[in-house]
N, C-alpha and C positions, 0 to 999 in steps of 0.2 A: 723177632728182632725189629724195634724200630727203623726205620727207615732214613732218621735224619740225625745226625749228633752234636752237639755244641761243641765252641770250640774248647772248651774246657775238657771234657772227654775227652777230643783228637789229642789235644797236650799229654794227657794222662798215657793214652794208647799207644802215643806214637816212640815215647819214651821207655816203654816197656818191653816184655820179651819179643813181644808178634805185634812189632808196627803194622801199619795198614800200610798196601800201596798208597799215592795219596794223586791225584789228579787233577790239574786246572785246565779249567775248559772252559775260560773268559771271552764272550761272544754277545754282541750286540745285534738286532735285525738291523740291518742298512746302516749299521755302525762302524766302525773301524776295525781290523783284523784283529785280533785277541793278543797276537804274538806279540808286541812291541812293549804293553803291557806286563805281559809274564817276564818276558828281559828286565826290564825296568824290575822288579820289583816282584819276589812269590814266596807263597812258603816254603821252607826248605827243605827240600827233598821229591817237590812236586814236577811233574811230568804236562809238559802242557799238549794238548790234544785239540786240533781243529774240528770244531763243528761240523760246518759247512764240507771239509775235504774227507774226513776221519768218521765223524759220526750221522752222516748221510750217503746217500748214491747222488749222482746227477740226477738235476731236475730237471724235470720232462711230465710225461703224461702219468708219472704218480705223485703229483705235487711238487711243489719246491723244496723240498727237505725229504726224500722217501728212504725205505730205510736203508743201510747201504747194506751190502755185500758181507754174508755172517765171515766168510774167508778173510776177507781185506781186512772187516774188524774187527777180529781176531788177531791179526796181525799187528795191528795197532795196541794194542792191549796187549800182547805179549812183546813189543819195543818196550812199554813202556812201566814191565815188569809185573803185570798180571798176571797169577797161577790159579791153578783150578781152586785152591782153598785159601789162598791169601786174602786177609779183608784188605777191601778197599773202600777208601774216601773220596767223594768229588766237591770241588766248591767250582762258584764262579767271582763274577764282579759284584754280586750281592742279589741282582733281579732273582735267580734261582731257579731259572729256566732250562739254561742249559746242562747248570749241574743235573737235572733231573732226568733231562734227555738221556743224559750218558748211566744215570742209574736206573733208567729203563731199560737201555739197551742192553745193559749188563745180565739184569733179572731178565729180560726175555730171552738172552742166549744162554740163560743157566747158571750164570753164577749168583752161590748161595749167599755170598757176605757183601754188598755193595749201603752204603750211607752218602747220604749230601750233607755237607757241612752247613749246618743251621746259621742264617744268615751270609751264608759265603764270606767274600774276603773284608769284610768291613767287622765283622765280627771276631775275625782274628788278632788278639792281641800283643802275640809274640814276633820276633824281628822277623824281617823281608831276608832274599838273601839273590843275588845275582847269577851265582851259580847255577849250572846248566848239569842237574843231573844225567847219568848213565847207566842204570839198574842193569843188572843181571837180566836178560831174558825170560819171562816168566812161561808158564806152559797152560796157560787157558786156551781150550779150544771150543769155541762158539756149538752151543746146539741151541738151534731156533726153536721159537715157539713154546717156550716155558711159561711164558707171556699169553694172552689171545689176543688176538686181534681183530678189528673189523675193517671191512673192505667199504664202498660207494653201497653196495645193494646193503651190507650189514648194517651201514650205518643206518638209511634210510628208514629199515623195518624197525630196528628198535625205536627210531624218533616214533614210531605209530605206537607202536604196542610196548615199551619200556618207558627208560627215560635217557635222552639223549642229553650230554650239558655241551657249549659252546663256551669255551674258555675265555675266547677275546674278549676285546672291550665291547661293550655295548654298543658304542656307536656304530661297530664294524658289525655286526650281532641286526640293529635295524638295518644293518643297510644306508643310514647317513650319509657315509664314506667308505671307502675303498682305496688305501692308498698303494696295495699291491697285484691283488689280483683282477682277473678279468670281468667280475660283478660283484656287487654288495647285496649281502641279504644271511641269511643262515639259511640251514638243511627246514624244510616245512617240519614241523615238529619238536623241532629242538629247542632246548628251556635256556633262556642266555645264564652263565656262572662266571662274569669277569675273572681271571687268577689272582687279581689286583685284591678282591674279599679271601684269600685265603689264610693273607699272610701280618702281619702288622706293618709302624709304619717305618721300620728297622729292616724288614723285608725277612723275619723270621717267622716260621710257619704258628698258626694260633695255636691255641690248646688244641689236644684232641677232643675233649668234650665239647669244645666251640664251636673246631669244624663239622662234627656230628649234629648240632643244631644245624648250623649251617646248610649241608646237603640232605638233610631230614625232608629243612622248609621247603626244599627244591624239588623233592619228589623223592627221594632214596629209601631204600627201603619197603616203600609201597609194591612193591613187583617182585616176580619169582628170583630174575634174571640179574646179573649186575647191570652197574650203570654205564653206559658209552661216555666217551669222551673225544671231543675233536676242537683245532683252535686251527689257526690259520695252515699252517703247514705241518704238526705233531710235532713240535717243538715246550712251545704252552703248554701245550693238551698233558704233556708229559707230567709236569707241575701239578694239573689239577688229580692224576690219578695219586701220585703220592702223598696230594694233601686227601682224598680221599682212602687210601691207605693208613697214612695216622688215624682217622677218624676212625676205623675200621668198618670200611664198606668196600665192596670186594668193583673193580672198576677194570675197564678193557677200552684200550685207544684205538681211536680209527688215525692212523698213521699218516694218510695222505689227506686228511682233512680237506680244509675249504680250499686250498689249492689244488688239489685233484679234484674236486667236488663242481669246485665253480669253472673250472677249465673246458668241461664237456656240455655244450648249451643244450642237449638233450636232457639234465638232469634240472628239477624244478629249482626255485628260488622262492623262498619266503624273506617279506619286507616288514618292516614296523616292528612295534615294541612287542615284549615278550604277552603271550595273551593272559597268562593267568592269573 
């Protein structure tokens, strides 16, 4: 099953026998809360889901976004009418970030039918609606680890002996700037992959054939192992394993990324442009 659907699909499916759950999860970094937005104006039928409250833990010493609690988010997902085999759709404000977050979180706790709406909300062309849905209760119950993961030392080793990608912008990637965490630089090893080259400039993901050039050039493929993935706090990072999922190259997120990474000054720091 692809991973991403247009909205033309969603219209198709949602209209049919077995709608999808449908889920908005509109979320800026150091942006303004999602929710005011989703009131103003969503598709209809969608359930809107906090980031920051709903699809993380408290930040602390595993980043600023770590992952939250399979119980709590389960719980959240079954308010907001997710079953163990219901499909479901995520979109956001368009970046496509955080829709992706929430379709990882999905597939790493097991559920087999999750998609982000290609392009998110900018790409929907059917009316808004104000209305605050109420689903039925659904009965998804979270099993971790469907997903893998990498931890500080997983991340580390693969940057030596696989291929690590660093999602941010580049600037954040040398080390230039740092406008969140405690130093700039990336993991020593890691190959800078901005999110910003995955997608067009509609903020739809590229062809799969494109992305596979894409993360070819960058090293994919060459190694036994999949690829790592980390960006500032596993948010991003989330984004680049799905665009390397369209591409079909098998990828695994380090979760607490450069916010856990750069938090512990025992852990190195590489500066400057990408070497290769």
């Amino acid at each position: 099953m692809k991973p991403i659907i247009t909205a033309t699909e969603y219209a198709s499916e949602s209209a049919g026998p077995r709608p999808p759950v449908l889920l908005d999860v509109r979320w800026q970094l150091g942006g303004p809360h999602g929710r005011p937005d989703y009131e103003a104006g969503h598709l209809p039928g969608a359930v809107f889901v906090d980031l920051d409250a709903e699809l993380a833990g408290p930040a602390g010493s595993g980043g600023r976004h770590p992952l939250p609690d399979p119980e709590a988010f389960g719980a959240v997902m079954r308010r907001a009418g997710v079953g163990q085999d219901t499909p479901v759709v995520v979109y956001d404000g368009g970046q496509g970030w955080a829709a992706a977050r929430a379709w990882w979180l999905l597939r790493w706790t097991g559920h087999p039918d999750v998609r982000v709406l290609d392009g998110g909300l900018a790409a929907w062309t059917g009316g808004l609606t104000t209305e605050i849905p109420h689903p039925a209760e659904g009965d998804f119950r979270p099993k971790p680890g469907a997903l893998p993961t990498l931890d500080a030392d997983g991340a580390a080793a693969l940057a030596r002996t696989g291929l690590l990608l660093d999602a941010r912008a580049a600037e954040r990637y040398r080390g230039d700037v740092e406008p969140i965490d405690r130093v700039g630089g990336h993991i020593p090893g890691a190959v800078s992959a901005p999110t910003t080259q995955n997608v067009t400039e509609d903020g739809r993901y590229l062809p799969a054939e494109r992305l596979t050039e894409r993360f070819t050039a960058l090293g994919a493929g060459k190694g036994d192992g999949p690829v790592g993935v980390y960006c500032g706090s596993g948010v991003s990072g989330a984004h680049e394993v799905l665009a390397l999922e369209i591409a079909g190259i098998p990828a695994v997120l380090y979760p607490g990324s450069w916010s856990e990474w750069s938090a512990d000054p025992a852990r190195p720091v590489a500066t400057g442009p990408d070497p290769r």
